[in-house]
N, C-alpha and C positions, 0 to 999 in steps of 0.2 A: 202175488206174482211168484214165481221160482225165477230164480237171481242165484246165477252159481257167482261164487267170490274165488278167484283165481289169485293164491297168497292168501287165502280165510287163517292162514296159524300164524302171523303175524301181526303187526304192534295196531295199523289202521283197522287191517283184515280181521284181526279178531271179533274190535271193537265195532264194525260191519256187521259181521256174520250174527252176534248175539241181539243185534239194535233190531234188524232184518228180521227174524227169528221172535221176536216179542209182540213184533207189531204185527203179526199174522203168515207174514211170506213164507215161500216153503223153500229154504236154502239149502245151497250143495257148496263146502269146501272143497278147494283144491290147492294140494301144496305137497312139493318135497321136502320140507323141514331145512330146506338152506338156510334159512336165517340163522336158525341154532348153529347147525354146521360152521357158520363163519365165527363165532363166538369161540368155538372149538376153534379153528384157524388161529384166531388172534389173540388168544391167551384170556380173553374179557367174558362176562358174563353180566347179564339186565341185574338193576338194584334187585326188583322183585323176585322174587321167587315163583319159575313158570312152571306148571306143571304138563304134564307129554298130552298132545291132542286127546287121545281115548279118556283122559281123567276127564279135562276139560267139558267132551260133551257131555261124562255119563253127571256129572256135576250140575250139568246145566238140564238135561232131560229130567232127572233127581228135583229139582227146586221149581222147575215150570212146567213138566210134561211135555216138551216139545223137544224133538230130535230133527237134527239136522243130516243129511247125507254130506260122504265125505268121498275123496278120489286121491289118492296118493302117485300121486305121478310127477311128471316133470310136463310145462307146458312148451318145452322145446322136442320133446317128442311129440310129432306131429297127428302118428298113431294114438296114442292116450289122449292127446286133446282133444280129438278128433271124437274117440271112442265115447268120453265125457260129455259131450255135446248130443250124442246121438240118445245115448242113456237119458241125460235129464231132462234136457229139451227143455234150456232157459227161456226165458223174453230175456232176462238183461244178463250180461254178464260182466261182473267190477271184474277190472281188471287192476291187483296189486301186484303180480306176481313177476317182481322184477327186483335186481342188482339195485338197491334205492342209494347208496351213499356215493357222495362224493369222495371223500380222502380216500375209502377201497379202490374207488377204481384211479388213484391216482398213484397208487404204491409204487407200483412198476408195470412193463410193459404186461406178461403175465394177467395182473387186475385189469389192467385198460381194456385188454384182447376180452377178456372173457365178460366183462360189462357190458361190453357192443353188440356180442355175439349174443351172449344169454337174452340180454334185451329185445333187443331188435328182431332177431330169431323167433321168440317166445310171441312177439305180437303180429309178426306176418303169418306163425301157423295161424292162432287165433283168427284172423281175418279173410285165411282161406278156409279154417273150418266153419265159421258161421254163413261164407259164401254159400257153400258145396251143402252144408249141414239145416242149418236156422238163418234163411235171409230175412227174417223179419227180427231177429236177434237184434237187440238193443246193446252196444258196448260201451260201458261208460268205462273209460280208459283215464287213471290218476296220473295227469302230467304233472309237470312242476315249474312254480314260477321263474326258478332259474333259468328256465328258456329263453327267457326275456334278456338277463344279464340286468346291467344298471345303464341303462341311455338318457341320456342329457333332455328325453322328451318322455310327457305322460304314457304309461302303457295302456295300452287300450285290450279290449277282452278278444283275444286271439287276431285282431283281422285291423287294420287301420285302413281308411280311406286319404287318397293323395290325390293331389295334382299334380303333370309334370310334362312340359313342355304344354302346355295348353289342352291336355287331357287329364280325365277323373278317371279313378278305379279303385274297387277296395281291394284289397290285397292283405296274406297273412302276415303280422307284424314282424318286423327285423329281428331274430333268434340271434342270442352274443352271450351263446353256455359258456361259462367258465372250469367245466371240467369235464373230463370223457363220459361220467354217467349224465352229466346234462347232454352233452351231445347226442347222446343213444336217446333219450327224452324225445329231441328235435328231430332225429331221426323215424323215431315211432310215430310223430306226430304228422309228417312228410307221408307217410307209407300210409297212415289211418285216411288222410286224407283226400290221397291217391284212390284209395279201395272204394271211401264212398261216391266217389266222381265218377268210374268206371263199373262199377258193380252196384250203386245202388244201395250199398250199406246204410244205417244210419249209427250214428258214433257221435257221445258228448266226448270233450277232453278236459278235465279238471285240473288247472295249473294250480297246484295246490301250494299252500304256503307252509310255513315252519308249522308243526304240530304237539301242541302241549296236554301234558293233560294224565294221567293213567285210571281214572276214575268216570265210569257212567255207570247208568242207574241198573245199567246190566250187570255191571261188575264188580259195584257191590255187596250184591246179593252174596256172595260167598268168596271165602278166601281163594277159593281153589278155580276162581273165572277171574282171577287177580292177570293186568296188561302190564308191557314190556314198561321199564324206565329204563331207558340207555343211558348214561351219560360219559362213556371213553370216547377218546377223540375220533374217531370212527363213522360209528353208527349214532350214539350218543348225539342231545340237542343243547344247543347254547345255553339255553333254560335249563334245563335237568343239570346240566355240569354246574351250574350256577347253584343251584339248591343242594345238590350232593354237597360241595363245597362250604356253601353255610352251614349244613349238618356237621361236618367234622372240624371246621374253625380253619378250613384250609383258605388261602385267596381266591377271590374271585379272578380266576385268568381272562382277560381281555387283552384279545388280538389287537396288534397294531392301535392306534386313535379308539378303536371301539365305536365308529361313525356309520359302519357296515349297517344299512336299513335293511329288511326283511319281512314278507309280510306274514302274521300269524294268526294261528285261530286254534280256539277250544275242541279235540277229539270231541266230544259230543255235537259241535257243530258238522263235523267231519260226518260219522253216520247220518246226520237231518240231509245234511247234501247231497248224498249217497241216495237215501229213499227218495225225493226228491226230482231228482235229475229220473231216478227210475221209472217213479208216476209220470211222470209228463218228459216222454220220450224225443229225440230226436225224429225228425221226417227222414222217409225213406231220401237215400241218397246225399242227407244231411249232415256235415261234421260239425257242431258247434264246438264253440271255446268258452268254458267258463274260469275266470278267476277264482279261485275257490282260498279267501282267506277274510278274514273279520277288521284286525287292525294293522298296523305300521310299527313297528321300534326300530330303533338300535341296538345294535350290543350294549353300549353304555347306557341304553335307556334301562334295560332289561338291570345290567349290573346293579343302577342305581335304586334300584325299584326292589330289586334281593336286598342290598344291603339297606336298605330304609327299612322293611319289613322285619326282616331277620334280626335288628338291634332291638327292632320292638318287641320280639320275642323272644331279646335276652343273649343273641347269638355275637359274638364279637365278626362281626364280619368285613373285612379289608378288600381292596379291590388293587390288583396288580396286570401290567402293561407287559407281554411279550409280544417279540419279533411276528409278525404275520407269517404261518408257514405255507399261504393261501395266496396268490397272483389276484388281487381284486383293489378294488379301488378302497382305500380308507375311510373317505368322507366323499356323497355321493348324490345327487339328487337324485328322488325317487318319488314316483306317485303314479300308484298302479290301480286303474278303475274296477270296480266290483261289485257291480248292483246288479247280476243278473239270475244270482241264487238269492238276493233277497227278494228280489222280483217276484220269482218261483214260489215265495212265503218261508224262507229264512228268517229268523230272530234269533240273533248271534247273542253266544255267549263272550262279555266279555273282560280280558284278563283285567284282574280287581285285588287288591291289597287283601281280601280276604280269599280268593284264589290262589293267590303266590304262597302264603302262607300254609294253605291246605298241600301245597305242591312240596314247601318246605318241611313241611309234616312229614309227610309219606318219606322223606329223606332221612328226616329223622325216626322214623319207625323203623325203619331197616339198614340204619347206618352201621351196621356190624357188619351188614354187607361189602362197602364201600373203598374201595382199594384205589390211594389216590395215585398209585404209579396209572391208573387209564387216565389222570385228565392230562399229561403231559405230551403236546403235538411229537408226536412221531413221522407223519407223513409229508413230505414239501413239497410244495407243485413244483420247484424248480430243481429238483436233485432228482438222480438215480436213487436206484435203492443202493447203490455198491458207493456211493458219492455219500449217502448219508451216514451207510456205516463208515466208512474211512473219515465221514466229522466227526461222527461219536467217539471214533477209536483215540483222536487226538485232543479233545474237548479233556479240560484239568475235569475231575469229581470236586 
């Protein structure tokens, strides 16, 4: 298939774009390099060591023979999107290419504005380029489970069926984002929705879960196709800050109770879902919803699972309780249904005491990297930014 990946030079998108690319597909990157760009913003940089796209592919054509096309532009320019479309003339197109963190877009007003906008913006050109451009264009669009929020009932895969007042209908399930980049999420997914009802579009939407992982079989063929490990409180994952932390004997931070569920799954699960959802397309005029994650934890699951691990490989690892700087519920019922990418022929990878361990590796191989001023929360859902500095200012050292 040619499957352009919109976001190809980041942490999913990479790990996309090179799986895509092995397995025969003839793929197009597209990306401005924001991600890096905010690295610069926020003083942080990925444990790994990334090297600039051009290395990356000539690395990757170097070791397989296969070249991917690439498009440097902004998908909020409606012209270059537009222009990308016309040029490659996808079947599908991933769509990563968005503002992905919560605490960014919780900083201040500033990140919130520009979350909404960059996002939202980015996937309505999208949706009127493939109109105008490629109607038979396939969008698989990476939502996220936080759409859902945590509700006191089963989540069901995009759409629940009710009764009410003595009437049936199925209807898209009750969205309760807990921060402005999920709400751009809800929003995208509203607007995807809309397009295929009145235009005929077809469009998956992958509510994807937490994602761990920096190693597939694509990456490590060589140092230099080495994936993002985040771990500042940021962009960074509960996981990775956990492993960083075993790497340098620092404690493991857990927010609040540490009761916080989430659902998670292996990046190499993430690309199988990706090809996947591509072969076996939505219908014209179709939006489906898939849950796109393997298991369940808690933070404290997660915590206890590092620190059991990590002693067995000698690491003294402690586990410490701060203030939640996140509006969400501590301890929560949760049970979010997801059998519709196994359905597809999924076989999840999943997290296993010899995985954590490979994760704490990788922490430890580059823990010269590791600068533990990013795991400490900077960001509050309930402060200004001029409210946070004026705590810090007054806070003893």
């Amino acid at each position: 298939m040619r499957i352009a990946i919109l976001g190809g030079d980041g942490y999913c998108g990479w790990a996309t774009a090179l799986y895509l690319s092995s397995k025969g597909h003839s793929v197009a990157i597209v990306d401005n390099f924001s991600r890096r760009l905010w690295d610069f913003e926020l003083g942080v940089e990925t444990l790994t060591p990334i090297r600039s796209l051009p290395e990356r592919l000539a690395a990757w054509q170097q070791l397989t023979g296969r070249t991917m096309e690439t498009y440097v532009g902004d998908v909020a320019d409606y012209d270059f999107l537009a222009g990308m479309i016309a040029s490659f003339e996808p079947e599908a197109v991933v769509h990563f290419a968005e503002q992905r963190s919560a605490p960014y877009s919780m900083i201040d007003r500033k990140h919130a504005v520009f979350t909404q906008v960059n996002n939202v913006s980015g996937t309505l050109n999208l949706l009127f380029a493939i109109r105008e451009l490629a109607p038979e264009c396939h969008i698989v669009k990476l939502g996220t489970m936080g759409e859902y929020g945590t509700p006191n009932i089963d989540i069901e895969e995009g759409y629940i069926t009710i009764e009410h007042n003595g009437r049936r209908d199925t209807l898209p399930f009750p969205m309760q984002p807990g921060s402005f980049y999920h709400l751009s999420k809800v929003h995208d997914s509203h607007n995807i929705r809309f397009a295929c009802k009145i235009w005929g579009i077809r469009a998956t939407d992958l509510n994807q879960g937490v994602v761990y992982g920096t190693l597939t079989n694509e990456v490590q063929l060589d140092e230099a196709l080495i994936n993002r490990f985040d771990y500042d409180e940021v962009f960074g994952t509960v996981l990775n800050r956990f492993c960083a932390q075993a790497a340098i004997g620092s404690p493991l931070t857990v927010y609040g109770k540490g009761g916080q569920t989430r659902g998670f799954l292996d990046i190499r699960d993430t690309v199988r879902c990706i090809e996947l959802v591509c072969l076996n397309p939505a219908s014209r005029g179709e939006f489906r919803v898939f849950n796109q994650f393997t298991e369940q934890f808690s933070v404290m699951d997660l915590a206890q699972l590092i620190q059991m691990v990590g002693r067995e490989m000698g690491l003294p690892v402690e586990i410490e309780h701060l203030p939640p700087p996140r509006v969400e519920a501590e301890s929560h019922y949760y049970n979010a249904k997801h059998s519709k990418l196994t359905d597809l022929g999924l076989q999840p990878h999943l997290l296993s005491d010899s995985l954590v361990s490979s994760l704490i590796e990788v922490a430890l191989r580059y823990r010269h990297r590791i600068n533990p001023a990013f795991f400490t929360p900077q960001v509050n859902w309930r402060l200004t930014r001029n409210e946070r500095s004026t705590a810090l200012a007054v806070t003893p050292q």
